[in-house]
C-alpha positions as CSV (number, residue, x, y, z in Angstrom):
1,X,34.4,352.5,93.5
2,X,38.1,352.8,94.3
3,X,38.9,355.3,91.1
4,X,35.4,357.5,91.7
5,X,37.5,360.3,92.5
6,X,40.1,359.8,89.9
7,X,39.5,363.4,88.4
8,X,38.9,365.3,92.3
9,X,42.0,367.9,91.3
10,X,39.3,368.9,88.5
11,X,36.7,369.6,91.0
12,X,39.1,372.7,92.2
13,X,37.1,374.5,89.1
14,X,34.3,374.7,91.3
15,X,35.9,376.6,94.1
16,X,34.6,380.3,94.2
17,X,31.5,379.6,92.1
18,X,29.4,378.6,95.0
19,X,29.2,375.4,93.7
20,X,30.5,372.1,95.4
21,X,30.5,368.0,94.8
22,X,28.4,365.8,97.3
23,X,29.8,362.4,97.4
24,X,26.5,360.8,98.8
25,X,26.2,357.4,100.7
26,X,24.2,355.3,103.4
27,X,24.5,354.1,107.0
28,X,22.0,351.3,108.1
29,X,19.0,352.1,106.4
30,X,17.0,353.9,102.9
31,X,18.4,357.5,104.1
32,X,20.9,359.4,102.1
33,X,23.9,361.3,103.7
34,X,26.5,363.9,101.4
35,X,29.7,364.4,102.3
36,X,32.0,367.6,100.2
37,X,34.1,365.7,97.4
38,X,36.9,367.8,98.9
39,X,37.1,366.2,102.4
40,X,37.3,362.8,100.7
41,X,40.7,360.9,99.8
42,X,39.9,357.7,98.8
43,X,36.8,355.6,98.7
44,X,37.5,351.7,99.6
45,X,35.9,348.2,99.8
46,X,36.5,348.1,104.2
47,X,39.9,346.4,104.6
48,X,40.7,344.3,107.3
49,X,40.9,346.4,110.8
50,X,43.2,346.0,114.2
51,X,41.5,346.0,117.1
52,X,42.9,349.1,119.3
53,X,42.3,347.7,123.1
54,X,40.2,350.3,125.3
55,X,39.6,352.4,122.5
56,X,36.4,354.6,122.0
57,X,33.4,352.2,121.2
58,X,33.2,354.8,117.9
59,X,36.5,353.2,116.8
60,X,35.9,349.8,114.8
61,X,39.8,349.7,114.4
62,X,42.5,350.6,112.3
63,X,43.8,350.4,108.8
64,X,46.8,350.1,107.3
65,X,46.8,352.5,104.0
66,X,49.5,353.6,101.8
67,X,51.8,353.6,104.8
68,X,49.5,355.4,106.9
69,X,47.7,353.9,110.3
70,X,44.2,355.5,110.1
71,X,41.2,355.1,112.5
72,X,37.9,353.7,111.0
73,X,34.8,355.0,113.0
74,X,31.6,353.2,113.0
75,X,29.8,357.0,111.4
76,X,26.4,355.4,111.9
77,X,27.1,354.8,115.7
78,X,28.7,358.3,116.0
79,X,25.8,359.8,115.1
80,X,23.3,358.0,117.5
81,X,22.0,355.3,115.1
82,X,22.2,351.6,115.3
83,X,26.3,350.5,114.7
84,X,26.6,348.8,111.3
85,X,27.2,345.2,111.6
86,X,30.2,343.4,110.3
87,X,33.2,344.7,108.3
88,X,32.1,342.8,105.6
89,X,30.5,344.1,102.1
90,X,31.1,348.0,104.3
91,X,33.0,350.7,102.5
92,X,35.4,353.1,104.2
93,X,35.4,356.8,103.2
94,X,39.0,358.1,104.1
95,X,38.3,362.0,104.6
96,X,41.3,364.9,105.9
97,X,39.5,366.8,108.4
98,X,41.8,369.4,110.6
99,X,45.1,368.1,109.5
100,X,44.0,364.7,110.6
101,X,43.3,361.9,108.2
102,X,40.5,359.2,109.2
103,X,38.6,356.6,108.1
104,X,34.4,356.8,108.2
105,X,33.0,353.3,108.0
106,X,29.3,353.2,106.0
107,X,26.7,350.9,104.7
108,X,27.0,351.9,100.8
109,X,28.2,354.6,98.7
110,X,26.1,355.5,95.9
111,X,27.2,358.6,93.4
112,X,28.8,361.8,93.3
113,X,26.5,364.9,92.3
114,X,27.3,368.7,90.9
115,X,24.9,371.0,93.3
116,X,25.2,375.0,94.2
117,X,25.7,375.7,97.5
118,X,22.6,377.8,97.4
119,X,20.5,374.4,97.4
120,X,22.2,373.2,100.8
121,X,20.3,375.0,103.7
122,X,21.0,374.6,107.1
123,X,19.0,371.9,109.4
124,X,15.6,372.9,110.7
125,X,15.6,374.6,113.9
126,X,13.9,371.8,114.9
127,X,17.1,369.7,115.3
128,X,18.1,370.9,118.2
129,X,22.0,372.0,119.3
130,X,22.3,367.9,119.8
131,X,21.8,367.9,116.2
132,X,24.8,365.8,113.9
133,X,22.8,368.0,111.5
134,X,25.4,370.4,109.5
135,X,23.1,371.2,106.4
136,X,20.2,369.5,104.0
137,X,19.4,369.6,100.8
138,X,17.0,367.3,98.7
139,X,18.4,365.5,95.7
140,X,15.5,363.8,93.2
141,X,12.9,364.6,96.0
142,X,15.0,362.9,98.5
143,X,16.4,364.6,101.7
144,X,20.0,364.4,102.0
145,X,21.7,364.8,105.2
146,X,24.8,366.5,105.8
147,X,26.9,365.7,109.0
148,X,28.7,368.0,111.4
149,X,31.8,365.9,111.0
150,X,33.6,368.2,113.2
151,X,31.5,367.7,116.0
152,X,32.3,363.6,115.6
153,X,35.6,364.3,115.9
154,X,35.5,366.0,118.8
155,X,33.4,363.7,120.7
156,X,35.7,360.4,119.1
157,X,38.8,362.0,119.0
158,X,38.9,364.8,121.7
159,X,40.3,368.2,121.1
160,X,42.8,370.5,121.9
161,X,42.4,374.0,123.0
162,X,45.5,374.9,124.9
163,X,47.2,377.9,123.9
164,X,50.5,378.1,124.5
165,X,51.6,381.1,127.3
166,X,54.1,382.5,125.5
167,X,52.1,382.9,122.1
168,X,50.3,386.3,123.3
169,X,51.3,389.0,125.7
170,X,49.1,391.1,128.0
171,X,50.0,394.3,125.7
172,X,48.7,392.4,122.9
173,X,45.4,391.5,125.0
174,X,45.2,395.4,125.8
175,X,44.8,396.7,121.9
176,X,41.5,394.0,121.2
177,X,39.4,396.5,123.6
178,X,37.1,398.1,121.4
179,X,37.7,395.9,118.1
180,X,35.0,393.5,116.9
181,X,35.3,390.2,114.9
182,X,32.9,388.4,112.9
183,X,32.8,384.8,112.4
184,X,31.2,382.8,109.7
185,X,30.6,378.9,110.1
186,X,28.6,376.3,110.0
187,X,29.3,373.9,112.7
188,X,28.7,375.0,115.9
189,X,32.1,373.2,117.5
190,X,33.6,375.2,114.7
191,X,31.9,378.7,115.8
192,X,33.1,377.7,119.2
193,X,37.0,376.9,119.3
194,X,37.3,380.5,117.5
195,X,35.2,382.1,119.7
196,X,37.0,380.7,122.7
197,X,40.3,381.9,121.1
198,X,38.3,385.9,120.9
199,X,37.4,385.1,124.6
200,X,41.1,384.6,125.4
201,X,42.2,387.4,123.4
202,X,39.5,389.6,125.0
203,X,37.8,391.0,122.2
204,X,33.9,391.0,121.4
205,X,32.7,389.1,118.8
206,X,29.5,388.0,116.4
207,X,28.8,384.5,115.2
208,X,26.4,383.5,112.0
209,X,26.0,380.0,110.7
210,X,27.1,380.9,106.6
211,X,28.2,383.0,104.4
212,X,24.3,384.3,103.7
213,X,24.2,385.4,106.8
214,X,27.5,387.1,107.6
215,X,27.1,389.3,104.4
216,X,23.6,390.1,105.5
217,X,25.3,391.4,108.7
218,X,27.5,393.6,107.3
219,X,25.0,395.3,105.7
220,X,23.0,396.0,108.6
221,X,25.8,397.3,110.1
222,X,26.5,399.3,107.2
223,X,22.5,400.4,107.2
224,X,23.5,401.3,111.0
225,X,26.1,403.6,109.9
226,X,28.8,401.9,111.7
227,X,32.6,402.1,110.7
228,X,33.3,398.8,109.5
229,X,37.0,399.9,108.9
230,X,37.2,401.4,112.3
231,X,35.3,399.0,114.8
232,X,35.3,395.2,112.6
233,X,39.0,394.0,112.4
234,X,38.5,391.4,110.4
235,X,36.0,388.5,109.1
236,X,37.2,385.0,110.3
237,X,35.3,382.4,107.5
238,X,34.8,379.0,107.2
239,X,35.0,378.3,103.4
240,X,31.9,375.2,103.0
241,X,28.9,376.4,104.4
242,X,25.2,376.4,103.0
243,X,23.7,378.9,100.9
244,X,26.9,381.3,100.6
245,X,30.2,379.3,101.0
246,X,33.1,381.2,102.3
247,X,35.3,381.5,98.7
248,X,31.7,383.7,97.3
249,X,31.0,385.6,100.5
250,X,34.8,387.1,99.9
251,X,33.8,387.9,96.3
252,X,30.9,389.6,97.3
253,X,32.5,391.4,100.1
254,X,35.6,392.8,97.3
255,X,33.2,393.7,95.2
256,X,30.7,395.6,97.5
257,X,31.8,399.5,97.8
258,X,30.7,399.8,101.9
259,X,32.6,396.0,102.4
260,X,35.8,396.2,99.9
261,X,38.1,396.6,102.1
262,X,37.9,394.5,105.3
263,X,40.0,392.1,105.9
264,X,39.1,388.4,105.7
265,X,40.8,385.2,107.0
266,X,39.8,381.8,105.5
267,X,39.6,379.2,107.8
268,X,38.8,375.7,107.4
269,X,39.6,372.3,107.5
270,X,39.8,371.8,103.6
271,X,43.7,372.1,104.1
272,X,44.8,369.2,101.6
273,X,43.0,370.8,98.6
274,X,42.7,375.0,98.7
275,X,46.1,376.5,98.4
276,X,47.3,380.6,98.9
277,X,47.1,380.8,95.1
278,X,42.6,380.2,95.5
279,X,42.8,382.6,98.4
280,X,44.3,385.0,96.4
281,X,42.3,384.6,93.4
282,X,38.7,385.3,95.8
283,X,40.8,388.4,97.4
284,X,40.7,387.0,100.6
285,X,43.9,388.0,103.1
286,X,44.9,385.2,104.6
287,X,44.3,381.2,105.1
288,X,44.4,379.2,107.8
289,X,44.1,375.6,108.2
290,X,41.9,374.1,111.2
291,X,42.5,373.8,113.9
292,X,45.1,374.9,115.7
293,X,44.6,377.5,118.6
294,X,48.5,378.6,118.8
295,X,48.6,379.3,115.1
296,X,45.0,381.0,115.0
297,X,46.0,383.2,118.3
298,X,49.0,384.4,116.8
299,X,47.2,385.5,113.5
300,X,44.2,386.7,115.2
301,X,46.7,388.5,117.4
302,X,48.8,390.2,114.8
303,X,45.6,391.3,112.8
304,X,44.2,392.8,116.2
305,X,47.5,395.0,116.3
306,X,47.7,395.8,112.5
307,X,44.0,397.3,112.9
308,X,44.8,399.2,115.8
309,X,47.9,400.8,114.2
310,X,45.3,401.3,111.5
311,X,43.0,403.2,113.1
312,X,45.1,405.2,115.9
């Protein structure tokens, strides 16, 4: 299991296909969970863990790793399910989420499998907004679950949202008045920590869940007769999300005569694997890494003020 992604810098092929790699695994029980190849470092027997005194209950421990110190979370407890028991026989899934690197501890890991991105479809609207539900899909007449990982983190791990005072000014605030700014993800903490940044900056905003549903949006706002290049300011885009992932919605967009031209920010926590050079090659304007609310400010910020110089 340690070498089973040996060949991941291979998997970079896949990027702007609308394709991806589920690395697929178990908690307590029968049910199958997926987990993008990308996220994933290393896959390992569970090494022995030191106890962290009055840490979260999440938090088994940590490891020591190729001169690293990284958390193992219980993932079946973090999601409401029964804790795994002992360390013992476990495997450890070490994933880079948001510039952070962590350890998910999990029954059994089982196989990695080619899909399209148009096979993973968000969780039913049953769920609920308490849903760890970030997608599904069915694999040999199985369901597969996929996990909001970004919404464990932020209940294990906290998060930051304080922007800095001197990374905006009020004349900066003053230009968003009037501008729009759609955003494209699938995890609803996700959608939120931008759309508190467009809060602070003061400018309206749309959410959608993937890339399906964004370009669908700009076409009914095309169908509308609205001025893309005059009211939207830009397209702010996770890049893994179900049906249309992020690197295919910015394909579509340059290739779409009404779309062509508006300007799209990549944003997502895939930051050890997608480099300038893939944003490039999709046509997309600029990356960002998650999460950072200084650095996305400032490039929301600057954006706001380029379209306004734009359109004055």
């Amino acid at each position: 299991m340690s070498n089973i992604l040996d060949n991941v810098d291979q998997r970079t092929q896949l990027a702007g296909r609308n394709r991806l790699e589920l690395l697929l695994f178990r908690l307590c029980d029968k049910q199958q969970f997926g987990i993008n190849v990308f996220k994933v470092q290393e896959v390992i027997i569970c090494p022995d863990l030191t106890q962290i005194p009055e840490s979260n209950m999440i938090v088994r421990g940590v490891a020591h790793l190729r001169g690293r110190t990284v958390p193992i979370m219980d993932l079946s407890h973090a999601i409401g399910q029964m804790p795994l028991g002992g360390e013992k026989g476990k495997f450890v899934i070490v994933t880079e989420y948001n510039r952070s690197i962590q350890g998910f501890l999990v029954g059994s890991v089982d196989r990695i499998i080619n899909m399209n991105w148009e096979d993973i479809l968000p969780p039913p609207k049953g769920a609920g907004k308490n849903s760890y539900l970030t997608a599904v899909t069915r694999i040999d007449n199985q369901l597969v679950e996929i996990i909001d990982v970004e919404k464990v983190l932020k209940e294990v791990m906290g998060e930051n949202f304080n922007i800095s005072d001197d990374v905006i000014s009020d004349e900066a605030k003053a230009v968003a008045s009037g501008q729009h700014v759609l955003v494209a993800d699938d995890s609803s903490v996700a959608r939120n920590q931008v759309k508190r940044v467009l809060d602070y900056l003061g400018v309206e905003s749309t959410l959608v869940n993937n890339g399906q549903e964004a370009y669908d949006q700009l076409k009914a706002w095309v169908a509308e007769g609205k001025d893309l290049q005059k009211w939207l300011a830009l397209i702010i885009s996770d890049v893994e999300m179900p049906m249309m992932d992020g690197y295919s919605l910015t394909t579509k967009i340059r290739k779409d005569p009404d779309l062509k031209n508006v300007y799209v920010i990549l944003h997502t926590s895939l930051s050890g694997v997608f480099n300038n050079a893939m944003v490039e090659r999709v046509g997309a304007n600029k990356f960002i890494p998650k999460y950072d609310p200084d650095e996305l400010t400032k490039v929301i910020s600057e954006r706001l003020n380029e379209h306004a110089a734009e359109i004055s």
